[in-house]
PDB file of N, CA, C and O in Angstrom:
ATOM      1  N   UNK A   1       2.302 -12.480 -31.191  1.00  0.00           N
ATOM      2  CA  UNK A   1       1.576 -13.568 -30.587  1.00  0.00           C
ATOM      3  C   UNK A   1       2.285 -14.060 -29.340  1.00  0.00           C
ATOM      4  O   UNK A   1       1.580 -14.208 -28.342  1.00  0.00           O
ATOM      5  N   UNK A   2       3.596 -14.340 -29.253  1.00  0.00           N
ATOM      6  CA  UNK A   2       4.461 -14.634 -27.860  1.00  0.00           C
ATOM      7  C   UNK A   2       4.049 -13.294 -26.678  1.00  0.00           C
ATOM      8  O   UNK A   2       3.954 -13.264 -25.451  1.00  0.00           O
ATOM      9  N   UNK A   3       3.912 -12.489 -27.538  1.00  0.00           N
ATOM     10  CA  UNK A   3       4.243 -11.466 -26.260  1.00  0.00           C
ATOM     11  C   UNK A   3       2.590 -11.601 -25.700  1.00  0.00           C
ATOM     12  O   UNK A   3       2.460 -11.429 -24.488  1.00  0.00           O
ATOM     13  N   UNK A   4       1.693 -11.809 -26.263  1.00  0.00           N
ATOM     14  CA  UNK A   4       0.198 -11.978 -25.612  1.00  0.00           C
ATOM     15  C   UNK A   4       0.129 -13.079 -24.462  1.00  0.00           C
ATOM     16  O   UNK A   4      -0.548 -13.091 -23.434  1.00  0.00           O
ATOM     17  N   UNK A   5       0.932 -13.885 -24.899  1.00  0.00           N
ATOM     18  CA  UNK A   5       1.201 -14.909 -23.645  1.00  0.00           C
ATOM     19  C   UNK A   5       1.790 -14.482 -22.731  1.00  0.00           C
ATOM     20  O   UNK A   5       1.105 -14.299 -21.725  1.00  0.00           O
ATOM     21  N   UNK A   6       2.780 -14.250 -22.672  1.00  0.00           N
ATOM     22  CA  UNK A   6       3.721 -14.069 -21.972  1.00  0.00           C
ATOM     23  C   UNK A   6       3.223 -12.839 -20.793  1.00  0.00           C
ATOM     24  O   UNK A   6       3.821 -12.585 -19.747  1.00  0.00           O
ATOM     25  N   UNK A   7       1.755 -12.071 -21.380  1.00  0.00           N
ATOM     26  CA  UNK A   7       1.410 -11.261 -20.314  1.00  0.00           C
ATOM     27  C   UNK A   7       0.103 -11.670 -19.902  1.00  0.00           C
ATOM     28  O   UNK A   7      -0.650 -10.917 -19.284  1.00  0.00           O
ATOM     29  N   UNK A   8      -0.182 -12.820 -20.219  1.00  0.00           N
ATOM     30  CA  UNK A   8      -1.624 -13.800 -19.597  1.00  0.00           C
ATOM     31  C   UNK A   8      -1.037 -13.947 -18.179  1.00  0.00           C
ATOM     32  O   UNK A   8      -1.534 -13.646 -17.094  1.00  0.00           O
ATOM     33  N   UNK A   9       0.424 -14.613 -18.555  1.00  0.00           N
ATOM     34  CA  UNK A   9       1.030 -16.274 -17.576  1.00  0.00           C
ATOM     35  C   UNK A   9       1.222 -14.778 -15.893  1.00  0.00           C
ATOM     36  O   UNK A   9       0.826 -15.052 -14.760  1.00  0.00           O
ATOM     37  N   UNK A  10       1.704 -13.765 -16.162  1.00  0.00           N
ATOM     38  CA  UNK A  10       1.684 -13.047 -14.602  1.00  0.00           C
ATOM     39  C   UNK A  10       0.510 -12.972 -14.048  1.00  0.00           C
ATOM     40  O   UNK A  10       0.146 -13.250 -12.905  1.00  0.00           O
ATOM     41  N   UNK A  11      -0.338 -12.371 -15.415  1.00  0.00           N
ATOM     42  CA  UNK A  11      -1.915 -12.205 -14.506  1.00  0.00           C
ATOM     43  C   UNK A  11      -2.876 -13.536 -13.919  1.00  0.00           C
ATOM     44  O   UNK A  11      -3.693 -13.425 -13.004  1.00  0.00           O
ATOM     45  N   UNK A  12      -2.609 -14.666 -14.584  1.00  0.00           N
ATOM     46  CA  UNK A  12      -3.093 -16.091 -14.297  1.00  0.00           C
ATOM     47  C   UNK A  12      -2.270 -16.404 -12.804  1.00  0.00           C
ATOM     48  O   UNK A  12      -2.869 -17.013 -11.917  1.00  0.00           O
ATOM     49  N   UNK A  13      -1.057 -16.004 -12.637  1.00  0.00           N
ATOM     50  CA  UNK A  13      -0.253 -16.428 -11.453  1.00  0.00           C
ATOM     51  C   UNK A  13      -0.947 -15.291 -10.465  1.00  0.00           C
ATOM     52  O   UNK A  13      -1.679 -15.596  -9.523  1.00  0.00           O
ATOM     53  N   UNK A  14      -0.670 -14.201 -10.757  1.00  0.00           N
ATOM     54  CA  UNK A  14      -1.420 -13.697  -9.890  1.00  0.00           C
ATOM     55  C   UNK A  14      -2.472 -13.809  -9.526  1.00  0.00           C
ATOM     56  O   UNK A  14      -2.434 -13.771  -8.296  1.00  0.00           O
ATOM     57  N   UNK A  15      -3.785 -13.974  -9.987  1.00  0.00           N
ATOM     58  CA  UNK A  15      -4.991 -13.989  -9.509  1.00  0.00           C
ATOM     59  C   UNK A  15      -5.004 -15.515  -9.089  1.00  0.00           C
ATOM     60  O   UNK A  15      -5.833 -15.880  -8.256  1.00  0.00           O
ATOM     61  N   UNK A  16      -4.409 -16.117  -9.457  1.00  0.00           N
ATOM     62  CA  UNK A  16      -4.445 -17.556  -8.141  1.00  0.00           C
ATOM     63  C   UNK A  16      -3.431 -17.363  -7.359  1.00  0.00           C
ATOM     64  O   UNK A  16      -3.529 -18.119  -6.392  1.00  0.00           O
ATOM     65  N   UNK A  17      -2.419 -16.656  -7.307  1.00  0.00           N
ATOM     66  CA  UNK A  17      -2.452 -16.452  -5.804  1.00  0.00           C
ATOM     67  C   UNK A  17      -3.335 -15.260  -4.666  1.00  0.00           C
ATOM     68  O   UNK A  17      -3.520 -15.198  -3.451  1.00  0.00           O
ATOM     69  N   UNK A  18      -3.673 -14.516  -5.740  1.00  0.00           N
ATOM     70  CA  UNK A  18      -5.094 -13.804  -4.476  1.00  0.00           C
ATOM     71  C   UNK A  18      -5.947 -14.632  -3.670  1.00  0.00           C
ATOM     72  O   UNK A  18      -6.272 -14.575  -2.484  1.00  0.00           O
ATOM     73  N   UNK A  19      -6.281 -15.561  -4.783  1.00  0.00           N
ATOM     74  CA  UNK A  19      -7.624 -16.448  -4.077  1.00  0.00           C
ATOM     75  C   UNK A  19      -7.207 -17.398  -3.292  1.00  0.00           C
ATOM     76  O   UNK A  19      -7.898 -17.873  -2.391  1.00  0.00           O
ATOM     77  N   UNK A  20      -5.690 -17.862  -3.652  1.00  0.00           N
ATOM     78  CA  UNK A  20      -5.389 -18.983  -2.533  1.00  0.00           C
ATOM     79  C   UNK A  20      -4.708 -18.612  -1.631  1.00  0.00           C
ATOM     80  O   UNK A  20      -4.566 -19.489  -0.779  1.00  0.00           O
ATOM     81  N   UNK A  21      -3.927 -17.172  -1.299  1.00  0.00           N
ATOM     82  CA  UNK A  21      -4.264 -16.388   0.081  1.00  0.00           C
ATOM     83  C   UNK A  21      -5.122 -16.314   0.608  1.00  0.00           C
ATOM     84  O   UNK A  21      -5.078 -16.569   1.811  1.00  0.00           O
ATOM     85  N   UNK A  22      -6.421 -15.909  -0.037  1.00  0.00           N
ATOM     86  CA  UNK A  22      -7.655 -15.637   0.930  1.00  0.00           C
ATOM     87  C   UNK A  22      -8.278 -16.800   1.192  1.00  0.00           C
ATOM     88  O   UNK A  22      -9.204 -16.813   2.003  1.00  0.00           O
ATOM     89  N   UNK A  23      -7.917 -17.808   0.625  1.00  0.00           N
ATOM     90  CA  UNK A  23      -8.081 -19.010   1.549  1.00  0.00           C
ATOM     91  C   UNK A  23      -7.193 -19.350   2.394  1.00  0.00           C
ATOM     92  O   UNK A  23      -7.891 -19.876   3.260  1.00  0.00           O
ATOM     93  N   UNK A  24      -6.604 -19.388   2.592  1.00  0.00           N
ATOM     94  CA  UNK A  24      -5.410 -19.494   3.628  1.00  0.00           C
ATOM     95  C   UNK A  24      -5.921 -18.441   4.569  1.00  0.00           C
ATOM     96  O   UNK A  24      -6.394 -18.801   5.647  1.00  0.00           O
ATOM     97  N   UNK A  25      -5.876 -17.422   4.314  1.00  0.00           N
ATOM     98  CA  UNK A  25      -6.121 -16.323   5.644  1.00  0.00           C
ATOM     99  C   UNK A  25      -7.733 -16.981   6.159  1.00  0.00           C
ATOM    100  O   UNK A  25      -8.003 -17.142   7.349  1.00  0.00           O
ATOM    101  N   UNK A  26      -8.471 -17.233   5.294  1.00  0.00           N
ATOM    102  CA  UNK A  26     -10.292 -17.566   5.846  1.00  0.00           C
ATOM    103  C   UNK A  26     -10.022 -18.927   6.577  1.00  0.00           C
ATOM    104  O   UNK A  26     -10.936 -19.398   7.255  1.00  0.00           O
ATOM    105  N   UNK A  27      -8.755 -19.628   6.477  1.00  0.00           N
ATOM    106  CA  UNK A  27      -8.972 -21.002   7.505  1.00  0.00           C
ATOM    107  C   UNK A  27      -8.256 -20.729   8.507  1.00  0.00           C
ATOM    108  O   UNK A  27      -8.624 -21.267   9.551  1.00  0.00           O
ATOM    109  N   UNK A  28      -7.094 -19.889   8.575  1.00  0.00           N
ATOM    110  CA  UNK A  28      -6.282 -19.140   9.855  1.00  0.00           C
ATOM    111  C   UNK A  28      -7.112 -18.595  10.622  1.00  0.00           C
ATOM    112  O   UNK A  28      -7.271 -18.868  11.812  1.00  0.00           O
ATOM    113  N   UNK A  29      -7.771 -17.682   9.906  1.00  0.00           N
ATOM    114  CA  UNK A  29      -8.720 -16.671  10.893  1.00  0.00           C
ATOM    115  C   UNK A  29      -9.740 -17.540  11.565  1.00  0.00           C
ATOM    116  O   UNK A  29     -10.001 -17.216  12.723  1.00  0.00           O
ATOM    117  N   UNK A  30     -10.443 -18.702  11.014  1.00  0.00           N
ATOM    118  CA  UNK A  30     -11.549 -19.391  11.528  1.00  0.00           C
ATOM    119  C   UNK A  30     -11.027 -20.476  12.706  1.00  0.00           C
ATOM    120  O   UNK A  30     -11.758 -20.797  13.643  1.00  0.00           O
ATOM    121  N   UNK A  31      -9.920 -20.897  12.562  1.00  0.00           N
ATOM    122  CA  UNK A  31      -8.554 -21.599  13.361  1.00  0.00           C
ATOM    123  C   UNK A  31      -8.752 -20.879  14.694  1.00  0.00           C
ATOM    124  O   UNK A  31      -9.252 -21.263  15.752  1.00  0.00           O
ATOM    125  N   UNK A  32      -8.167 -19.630  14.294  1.00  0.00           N
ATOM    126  CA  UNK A  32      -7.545 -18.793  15.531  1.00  0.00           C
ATOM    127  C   UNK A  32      -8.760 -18.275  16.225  1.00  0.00           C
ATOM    128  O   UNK A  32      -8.759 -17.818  17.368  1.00  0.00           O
ATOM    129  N   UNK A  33      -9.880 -18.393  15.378  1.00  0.00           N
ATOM    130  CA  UNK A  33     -11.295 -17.690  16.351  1.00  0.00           C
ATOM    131  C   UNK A  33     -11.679 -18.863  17.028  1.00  0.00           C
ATOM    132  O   UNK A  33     -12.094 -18.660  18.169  1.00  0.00           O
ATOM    133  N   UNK A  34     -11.661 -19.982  16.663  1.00  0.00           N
ATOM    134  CA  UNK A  34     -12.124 -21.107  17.420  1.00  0.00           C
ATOM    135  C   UNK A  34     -11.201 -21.707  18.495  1.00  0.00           C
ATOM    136  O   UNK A  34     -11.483 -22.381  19.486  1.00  0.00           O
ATOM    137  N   UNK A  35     -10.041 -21.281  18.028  1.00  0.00           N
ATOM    138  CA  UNK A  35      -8.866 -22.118  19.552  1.00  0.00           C
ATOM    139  C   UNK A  35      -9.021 -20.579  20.878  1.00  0.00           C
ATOM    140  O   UNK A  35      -9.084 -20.656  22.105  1.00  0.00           O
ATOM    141  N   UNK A  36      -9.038 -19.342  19.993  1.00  0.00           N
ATOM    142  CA  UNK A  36      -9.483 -18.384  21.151  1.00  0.00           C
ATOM    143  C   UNK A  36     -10.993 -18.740  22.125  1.00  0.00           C
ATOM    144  O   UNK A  36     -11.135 -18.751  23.348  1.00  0.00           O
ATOM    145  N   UNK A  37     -12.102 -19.040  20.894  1.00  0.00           N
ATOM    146  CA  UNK A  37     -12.986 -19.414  21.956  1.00  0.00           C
ATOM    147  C   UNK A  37     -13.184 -20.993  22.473  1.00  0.00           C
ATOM    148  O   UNK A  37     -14.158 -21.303  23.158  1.00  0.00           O
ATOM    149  N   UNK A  38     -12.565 -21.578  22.232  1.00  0.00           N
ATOM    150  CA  UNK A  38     -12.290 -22.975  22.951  1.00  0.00           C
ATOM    151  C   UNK A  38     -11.839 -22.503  24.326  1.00  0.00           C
ATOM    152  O   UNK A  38     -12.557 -22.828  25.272  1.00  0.00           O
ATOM    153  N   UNK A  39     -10.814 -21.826  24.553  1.00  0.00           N
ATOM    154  CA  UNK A  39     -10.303 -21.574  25.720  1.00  0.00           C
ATOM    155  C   UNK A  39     -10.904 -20.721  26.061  1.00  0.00           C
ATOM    156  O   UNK A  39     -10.455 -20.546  27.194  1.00  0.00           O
ATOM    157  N   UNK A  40     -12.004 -19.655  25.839  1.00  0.00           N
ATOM    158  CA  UNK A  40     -12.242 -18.847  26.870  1.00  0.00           C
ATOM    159  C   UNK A  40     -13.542 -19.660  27.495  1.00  0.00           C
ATOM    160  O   UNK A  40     -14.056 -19.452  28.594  1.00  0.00           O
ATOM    161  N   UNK A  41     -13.993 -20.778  26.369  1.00  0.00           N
ATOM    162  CA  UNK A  41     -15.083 -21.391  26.760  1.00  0.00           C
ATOM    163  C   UNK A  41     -14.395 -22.538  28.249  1.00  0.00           C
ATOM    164  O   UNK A  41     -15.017 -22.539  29.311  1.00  0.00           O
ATOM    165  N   UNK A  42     -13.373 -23.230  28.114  1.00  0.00           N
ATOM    166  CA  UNK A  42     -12.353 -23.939  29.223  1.00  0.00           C
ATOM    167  C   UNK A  42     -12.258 -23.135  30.042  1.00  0.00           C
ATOM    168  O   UNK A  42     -12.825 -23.445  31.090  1.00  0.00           O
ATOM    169  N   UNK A  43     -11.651 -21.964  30.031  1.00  0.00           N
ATOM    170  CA  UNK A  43     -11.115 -20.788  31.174  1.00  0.00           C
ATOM    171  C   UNK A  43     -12.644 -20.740  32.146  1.00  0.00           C
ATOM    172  O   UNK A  43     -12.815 -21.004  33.336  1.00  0.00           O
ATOM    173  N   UNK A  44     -13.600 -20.302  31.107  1.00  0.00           N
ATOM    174  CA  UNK A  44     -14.862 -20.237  32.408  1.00  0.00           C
ATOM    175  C   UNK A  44     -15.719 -21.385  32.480  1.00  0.00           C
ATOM    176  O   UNK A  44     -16.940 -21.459  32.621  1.00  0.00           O
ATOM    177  N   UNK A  45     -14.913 -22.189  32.366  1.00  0.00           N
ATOM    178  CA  UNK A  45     -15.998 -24.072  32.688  1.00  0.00           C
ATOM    179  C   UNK A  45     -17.709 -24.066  32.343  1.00  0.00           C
ATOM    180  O   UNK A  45     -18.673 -24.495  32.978  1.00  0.00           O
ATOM    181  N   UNK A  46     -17.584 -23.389  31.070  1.00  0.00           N
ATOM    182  CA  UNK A  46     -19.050 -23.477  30.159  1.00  0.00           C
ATOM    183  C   UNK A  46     -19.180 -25.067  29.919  1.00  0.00           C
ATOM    184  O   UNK A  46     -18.230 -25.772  29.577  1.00  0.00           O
ATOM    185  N   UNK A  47     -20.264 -25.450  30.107  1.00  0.00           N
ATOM    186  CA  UNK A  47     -20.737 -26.706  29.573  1.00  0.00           C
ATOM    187  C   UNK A  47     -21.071 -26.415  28.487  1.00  0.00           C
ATOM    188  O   UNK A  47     -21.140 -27.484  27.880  1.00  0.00           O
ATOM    189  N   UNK A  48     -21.372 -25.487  27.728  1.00  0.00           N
ATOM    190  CA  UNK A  48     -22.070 -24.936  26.261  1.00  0.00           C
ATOM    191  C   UNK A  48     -20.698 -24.281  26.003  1.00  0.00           C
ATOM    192  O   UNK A  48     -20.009 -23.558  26.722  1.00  0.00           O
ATOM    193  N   UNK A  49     -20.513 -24.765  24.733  1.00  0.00           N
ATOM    194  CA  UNK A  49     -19.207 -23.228  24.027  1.00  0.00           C
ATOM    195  C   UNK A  49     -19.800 -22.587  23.420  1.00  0.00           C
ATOM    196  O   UNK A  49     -20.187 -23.014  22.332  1.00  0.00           O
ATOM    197  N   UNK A  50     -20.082 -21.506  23.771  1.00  0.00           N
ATOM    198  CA  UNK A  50     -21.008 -20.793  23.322  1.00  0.00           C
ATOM    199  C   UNK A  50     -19.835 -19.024  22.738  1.00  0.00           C
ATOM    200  O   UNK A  50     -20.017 -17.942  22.180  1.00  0.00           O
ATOM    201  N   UNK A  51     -18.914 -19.682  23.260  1.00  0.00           N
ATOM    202  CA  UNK A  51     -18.178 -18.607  22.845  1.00  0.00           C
ATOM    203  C   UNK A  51     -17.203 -19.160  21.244  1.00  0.00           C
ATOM    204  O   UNK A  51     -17.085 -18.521  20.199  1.00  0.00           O
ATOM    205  N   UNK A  52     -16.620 -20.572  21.594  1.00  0.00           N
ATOM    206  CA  UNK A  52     -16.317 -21.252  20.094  1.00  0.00           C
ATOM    207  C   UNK A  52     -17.341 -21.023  18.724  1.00  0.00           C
ATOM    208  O   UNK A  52     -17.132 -21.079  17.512  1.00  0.00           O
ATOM    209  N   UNK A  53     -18.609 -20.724  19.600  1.00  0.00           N
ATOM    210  CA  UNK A  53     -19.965 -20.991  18.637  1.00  0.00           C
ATOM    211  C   UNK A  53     -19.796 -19.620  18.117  1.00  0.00           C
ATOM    212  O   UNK A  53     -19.429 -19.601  16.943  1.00  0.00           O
ATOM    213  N   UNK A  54     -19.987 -18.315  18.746  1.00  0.00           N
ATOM    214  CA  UNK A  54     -19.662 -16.853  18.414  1.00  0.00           C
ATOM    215  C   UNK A  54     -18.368 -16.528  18.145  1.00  0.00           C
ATOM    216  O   UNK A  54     -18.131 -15.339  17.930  1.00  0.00           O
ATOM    217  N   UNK A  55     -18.025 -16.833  18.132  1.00  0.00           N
ATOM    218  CA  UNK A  55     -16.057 -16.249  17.682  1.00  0.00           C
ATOM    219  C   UNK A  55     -16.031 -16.909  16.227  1.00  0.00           C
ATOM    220  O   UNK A  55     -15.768 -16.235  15.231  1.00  0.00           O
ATOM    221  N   UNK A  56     -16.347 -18.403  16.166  1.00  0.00           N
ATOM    222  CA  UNK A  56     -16.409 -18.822  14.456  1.00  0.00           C
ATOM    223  C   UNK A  56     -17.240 -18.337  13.636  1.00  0.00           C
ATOM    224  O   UNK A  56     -17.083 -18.466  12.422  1.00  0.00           O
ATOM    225  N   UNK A  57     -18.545 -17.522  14.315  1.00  0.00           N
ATOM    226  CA  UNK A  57     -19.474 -17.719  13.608  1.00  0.00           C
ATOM    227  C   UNK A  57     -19.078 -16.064  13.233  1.00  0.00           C
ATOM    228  O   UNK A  57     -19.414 -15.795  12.080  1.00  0.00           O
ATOM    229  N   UNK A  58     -18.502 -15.028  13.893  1.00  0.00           N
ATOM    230  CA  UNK A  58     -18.003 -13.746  13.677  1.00  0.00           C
ATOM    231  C   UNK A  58     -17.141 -13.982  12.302  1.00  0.00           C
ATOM    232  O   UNK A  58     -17.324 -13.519  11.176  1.00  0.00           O
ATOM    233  N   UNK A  59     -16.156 -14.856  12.793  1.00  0.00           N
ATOM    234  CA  UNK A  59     -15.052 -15.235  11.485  1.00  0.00           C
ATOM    235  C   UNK A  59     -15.494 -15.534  10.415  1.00  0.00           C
ATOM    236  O   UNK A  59     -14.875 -15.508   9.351  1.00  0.00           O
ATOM    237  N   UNK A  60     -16.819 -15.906  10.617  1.00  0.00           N
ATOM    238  CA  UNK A  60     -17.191 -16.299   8.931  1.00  0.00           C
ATOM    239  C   UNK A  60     -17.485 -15.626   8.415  1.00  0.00           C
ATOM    240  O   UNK A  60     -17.164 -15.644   7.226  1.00  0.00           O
ATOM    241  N   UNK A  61     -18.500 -14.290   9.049  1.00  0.00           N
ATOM    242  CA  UNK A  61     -19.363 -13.720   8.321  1.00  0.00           C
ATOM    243  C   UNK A  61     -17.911 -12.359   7.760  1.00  0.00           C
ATOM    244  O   UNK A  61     -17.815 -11.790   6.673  1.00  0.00           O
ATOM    245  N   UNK A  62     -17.069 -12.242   8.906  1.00  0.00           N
ATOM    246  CA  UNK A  62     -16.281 -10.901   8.282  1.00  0.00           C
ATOM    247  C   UNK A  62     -15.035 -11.889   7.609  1.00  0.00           C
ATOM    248  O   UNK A  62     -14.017 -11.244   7.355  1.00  0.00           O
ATOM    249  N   UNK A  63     -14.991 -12.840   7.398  1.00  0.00           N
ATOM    250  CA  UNK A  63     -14.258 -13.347   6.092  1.00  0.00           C
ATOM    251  C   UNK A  63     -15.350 -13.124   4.557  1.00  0.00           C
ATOM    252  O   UNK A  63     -14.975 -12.746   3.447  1.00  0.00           O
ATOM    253  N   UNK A  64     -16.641 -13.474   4.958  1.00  0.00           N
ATOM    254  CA  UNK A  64     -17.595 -13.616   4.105  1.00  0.00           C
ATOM    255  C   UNK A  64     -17.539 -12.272   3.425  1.00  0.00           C
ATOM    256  O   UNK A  64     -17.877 -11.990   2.276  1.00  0.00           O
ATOM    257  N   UNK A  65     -17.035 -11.486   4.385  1.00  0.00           N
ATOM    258  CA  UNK A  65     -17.679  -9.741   3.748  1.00  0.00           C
ATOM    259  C   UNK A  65     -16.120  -9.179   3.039  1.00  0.00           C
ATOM    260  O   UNK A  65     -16.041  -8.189   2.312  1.00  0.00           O
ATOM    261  N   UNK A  66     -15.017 -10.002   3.413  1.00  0.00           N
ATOM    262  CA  UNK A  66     -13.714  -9.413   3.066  1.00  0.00           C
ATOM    263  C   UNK A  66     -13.774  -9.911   1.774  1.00  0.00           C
ATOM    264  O   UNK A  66     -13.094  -9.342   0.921  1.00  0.00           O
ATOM    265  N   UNK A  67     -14.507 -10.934   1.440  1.00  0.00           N
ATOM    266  CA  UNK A  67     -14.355 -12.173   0.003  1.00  0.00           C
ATOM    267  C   UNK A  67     -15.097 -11.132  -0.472  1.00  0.00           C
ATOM    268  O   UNK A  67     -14.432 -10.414  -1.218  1.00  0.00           O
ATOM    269  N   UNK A  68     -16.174 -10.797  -0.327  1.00  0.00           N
ATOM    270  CA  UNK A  68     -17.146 -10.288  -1.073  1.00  0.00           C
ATOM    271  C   UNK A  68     -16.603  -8.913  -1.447  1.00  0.00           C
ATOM    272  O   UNK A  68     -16.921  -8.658  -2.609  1.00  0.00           O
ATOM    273  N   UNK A  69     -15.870  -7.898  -0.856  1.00  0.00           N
ATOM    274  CA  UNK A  69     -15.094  -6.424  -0.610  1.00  0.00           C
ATOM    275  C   UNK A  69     -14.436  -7.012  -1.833  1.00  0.00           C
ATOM    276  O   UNK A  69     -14.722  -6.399  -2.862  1.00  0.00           O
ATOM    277  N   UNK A  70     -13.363  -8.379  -2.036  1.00  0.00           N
ATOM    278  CA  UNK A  70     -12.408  -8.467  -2.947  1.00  0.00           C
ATOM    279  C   UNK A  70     -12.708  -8.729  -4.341  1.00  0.00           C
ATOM    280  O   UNK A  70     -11.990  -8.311  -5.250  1.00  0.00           O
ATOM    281  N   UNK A  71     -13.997  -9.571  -4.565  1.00  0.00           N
ATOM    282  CA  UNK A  71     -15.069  -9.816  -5.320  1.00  0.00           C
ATOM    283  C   UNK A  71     -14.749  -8.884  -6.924  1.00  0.00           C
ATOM    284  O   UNK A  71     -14.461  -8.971  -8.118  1.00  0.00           O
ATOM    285  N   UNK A  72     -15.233  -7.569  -5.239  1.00  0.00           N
ATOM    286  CA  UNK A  72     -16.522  -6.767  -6.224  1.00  0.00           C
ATOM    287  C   UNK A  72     -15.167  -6.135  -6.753  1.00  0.00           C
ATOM    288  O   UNK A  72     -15.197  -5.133  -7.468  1.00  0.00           O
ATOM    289  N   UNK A  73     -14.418  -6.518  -6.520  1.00  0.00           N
ATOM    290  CA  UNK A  73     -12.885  -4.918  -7.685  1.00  0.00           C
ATOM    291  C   UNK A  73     -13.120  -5.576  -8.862  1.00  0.00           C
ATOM    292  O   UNK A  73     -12.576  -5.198  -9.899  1.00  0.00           O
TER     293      UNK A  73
END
């Protein structure tokens, strides 16, 4: 009976830290797509960010598809 525990407690640690990496990486990546298009939207004096708008909106969907890739194992 100890030893059934004792091989829950790695797999419980592990699989929360998968998921709270891939949160961490899905707010980095959405971070870094939006301060890239902030500035390219500044660099060419857009009144529309239209590039902040496409660079986050890229980040979501291929975070969306990496969650979903990790999902399905």
């Amino acid at each position: 009976m100890g030893k059934a525990s004792k091989q829950e407690r790695p797999k419980q640690y592990n699989t929360f830290l998968k998921y709270s990496g891939l949160g961490v990486q899905m707010t980095l990546t959405i971070a870094a797509f939006g301060v890239l298009g902030y500035w390219l939207d500044t660099w060419l004096a857009l009144r529309f960010p239209v590039f902040l708008m496409l660079f986050v909106m890229l980040s979501l969907i291929g975070n969306i598809y990496i969650l979903y890739r990790n999902l399905e194992k």
